[in-house]
N, C-alpha and C positions, 0 to 999 in steps of 0.2 A: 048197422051197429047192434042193434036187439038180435037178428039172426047170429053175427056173432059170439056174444055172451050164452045164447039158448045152446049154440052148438060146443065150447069152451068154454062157458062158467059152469058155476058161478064163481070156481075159485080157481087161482093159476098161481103155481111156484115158477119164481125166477132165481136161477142159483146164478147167483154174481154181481147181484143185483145194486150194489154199493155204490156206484158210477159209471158212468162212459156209456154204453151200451144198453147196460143189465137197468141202470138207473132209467134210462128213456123209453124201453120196455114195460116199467112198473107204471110209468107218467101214464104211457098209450095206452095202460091196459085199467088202467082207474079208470080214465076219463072216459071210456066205455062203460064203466057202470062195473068192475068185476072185482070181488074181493082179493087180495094176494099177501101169500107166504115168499118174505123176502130172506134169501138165502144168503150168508157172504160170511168171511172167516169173522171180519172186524163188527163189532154189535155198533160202536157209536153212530159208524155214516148210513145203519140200515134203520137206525131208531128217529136221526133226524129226517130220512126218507121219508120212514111211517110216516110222522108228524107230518108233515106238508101232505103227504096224500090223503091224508082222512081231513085234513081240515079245509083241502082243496074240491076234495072229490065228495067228502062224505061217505068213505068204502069201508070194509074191515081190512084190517092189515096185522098180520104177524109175522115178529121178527125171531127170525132163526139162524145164529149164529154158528158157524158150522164147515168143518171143513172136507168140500164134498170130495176129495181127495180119497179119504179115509175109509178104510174097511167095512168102518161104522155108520157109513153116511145114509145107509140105508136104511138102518135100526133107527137112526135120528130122523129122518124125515117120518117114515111110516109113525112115529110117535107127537112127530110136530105135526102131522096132518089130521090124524087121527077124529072121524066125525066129521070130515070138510068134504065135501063135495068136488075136487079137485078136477077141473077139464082139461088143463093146459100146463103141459110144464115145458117151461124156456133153460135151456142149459146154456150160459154166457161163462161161465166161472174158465179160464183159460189163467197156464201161467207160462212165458217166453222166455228163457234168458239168451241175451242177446251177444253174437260174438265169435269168432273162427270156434269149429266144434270145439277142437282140443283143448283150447284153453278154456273152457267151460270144465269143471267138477263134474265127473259121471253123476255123481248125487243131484245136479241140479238140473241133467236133460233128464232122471227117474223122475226130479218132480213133476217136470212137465206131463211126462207119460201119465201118473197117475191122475194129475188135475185132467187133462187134456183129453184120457182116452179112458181110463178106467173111471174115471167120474161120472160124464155121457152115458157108459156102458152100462151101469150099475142104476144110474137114476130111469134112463131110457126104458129097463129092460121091467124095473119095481115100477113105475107110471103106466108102461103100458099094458102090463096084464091089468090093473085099474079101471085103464080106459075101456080095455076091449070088455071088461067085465060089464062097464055102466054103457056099452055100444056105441062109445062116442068121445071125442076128444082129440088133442093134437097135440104134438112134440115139436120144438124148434131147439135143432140143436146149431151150434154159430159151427162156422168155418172160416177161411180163409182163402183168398185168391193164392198165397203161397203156398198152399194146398194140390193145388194144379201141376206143380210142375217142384224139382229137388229148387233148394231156395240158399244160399250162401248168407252165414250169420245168426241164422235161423234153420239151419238144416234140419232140425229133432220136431222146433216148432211146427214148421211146414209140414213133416210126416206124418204128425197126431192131426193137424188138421185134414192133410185127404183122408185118412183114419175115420175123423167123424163127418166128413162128404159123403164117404161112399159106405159106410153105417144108416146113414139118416135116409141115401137112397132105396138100401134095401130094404130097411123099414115101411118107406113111404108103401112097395107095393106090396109087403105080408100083410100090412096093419089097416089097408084102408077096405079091404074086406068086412073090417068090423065097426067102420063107420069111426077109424082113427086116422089123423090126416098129420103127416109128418113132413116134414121139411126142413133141408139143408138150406142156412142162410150163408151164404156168399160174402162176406165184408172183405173191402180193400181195407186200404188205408185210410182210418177212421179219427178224426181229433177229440180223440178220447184222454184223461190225463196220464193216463202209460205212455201215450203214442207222444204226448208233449216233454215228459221227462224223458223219455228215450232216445230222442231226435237233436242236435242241432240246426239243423236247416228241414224246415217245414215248406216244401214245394206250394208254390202258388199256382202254377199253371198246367199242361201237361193231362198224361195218364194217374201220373204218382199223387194229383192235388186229394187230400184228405176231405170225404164228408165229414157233415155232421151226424151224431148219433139216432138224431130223430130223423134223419132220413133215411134211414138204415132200417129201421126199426116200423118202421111206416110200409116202407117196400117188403119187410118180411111178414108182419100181418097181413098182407095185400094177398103175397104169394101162398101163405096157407092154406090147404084147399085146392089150390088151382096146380101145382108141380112140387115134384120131389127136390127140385134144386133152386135157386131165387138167388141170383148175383146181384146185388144192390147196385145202381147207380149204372146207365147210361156211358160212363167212359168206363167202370168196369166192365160191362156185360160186350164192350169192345175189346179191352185188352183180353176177355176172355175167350174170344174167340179166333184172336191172333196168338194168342200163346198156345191155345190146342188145336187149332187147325189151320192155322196158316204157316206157322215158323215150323220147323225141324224140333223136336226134341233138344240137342245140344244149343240151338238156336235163343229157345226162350228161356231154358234153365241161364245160360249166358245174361240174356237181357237182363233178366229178373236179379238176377243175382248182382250185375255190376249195379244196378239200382240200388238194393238195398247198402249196398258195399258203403255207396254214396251217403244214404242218410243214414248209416251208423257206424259212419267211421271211428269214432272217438271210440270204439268199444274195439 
């Protein structure tokens, strides 16, 4: 735990950091000893955050309300960071709408694009001359198993995610020359509160059954370091290798896709 903090502190931005994910991210990376700049459009659930982590952890924490979407997000961070010693930025901030394409608003698969793929690009690209400057540091941007393969309902989603897969892999080997270590997390199906509002039926058993956050999050610290790619969870890092090297192309986009059909139907 001190190697890690030495090698990624003392300070880490997490953009998304409000809940689900981004939230058990800031938990794992207090309780390691490391101060963080919490990122997310909404100020109230990044301030009740703070509060619990300093009075948990005993860390610095600042909140930065901000939408990393935005042209400006980079003007905003390099000013919210400014004199921090920053090692570790986590990019979680994602936005999905869920639903056959067409009937989705063009305007709301651009949102996704800009959260999804111009956000990563822009924070990714401003963190890592930083890092490669201080000789050291790590990037974790999220993914998506829907990422893998085209995904029905999610069609735009899934594309921004192998988008920042195969991003984060190229990164991993220009940037660890410099003693910068980057990595693509893999998340399935995650019981996060999007995943619970968006769902009627929550699979119990199966490939589709949802982790929890903190095990997601646990396996991605782990994988830091060690590989450019990290599929969280055991029945993922299965279906992962039956949907890109076992089944056919048309095969697992099929599967995958009449799955999701299933758990979002109402949309």
């Amino acid at each position: 735990m001190a190697e890690f903090v030495e090698r990624y502190g003392p300070w880490a931005v997490v953009a998304g950091a409000s809940e689900g994910i981004g939230a058990s991210f800031s938990q794992k990376l207090a309780g390691r000893g490391m101060n963080l700049v919490l990122v997310a459009r909404r100020a109230a659930p990044l301030e009740e955050l703070a509060t619990q982590l300093r009075q948990k952890h005993g860390v610095e924490v600042k909140v930065q309300p901000l939408d990393v979407s935005s042209p400006d997000a980079v003007a905003a961070m390099s000013a919210a960071t400014e004199g921090l010693d920053i090692g570790l930025m986590i990019y979680n901030a994602a936005y999905s709408p869920i639903g056959a394409f067409l009937d989705i608003d063009v305007e709301e698969h651009l949102k996704a694009v800009d959260v999804n793929v111009y956000g990563p690009l822009r924070l990714s690209h401003y963190f890592g001359r930083r890092f490669v400057e201080r000789g050291r540091g790590g990037i974790i941007l999220m993914s998506s198993m829907s990422g893998f393969q085209g995904t029905a309902m999610v069609a735009n989603y899934a594309a921004t995610k192998a988008y920042d897969m195969v991003l984060a892999e190229g990164l991993w080997y220009e940037l660890q020359r410099h003693g910068v270590d980057v990595l693509a997390c893999v998340a399935g199906a995650t019981l996060t509160p999007n995943y619970e509002s968006s769902t009627d039926r929550i699979p119990t058993k199966g490939l589709a059954r949802p982790m929890a956050p903190a095990d997601v999050t646990e396996q991605a610290l782990f994988d830091l370091g060690q590989r450019p790619r990290g599929v969280s969870g055991g029945r993922n890092r299965f279906a992962s290798v039956l949907l890109s090297r076992l089944l056919s192309r048309r095969a697992a986009v099929k599967m995958v896709s009449k799955e999701t059909e299933r758990l979002f139907r109402r949309f």
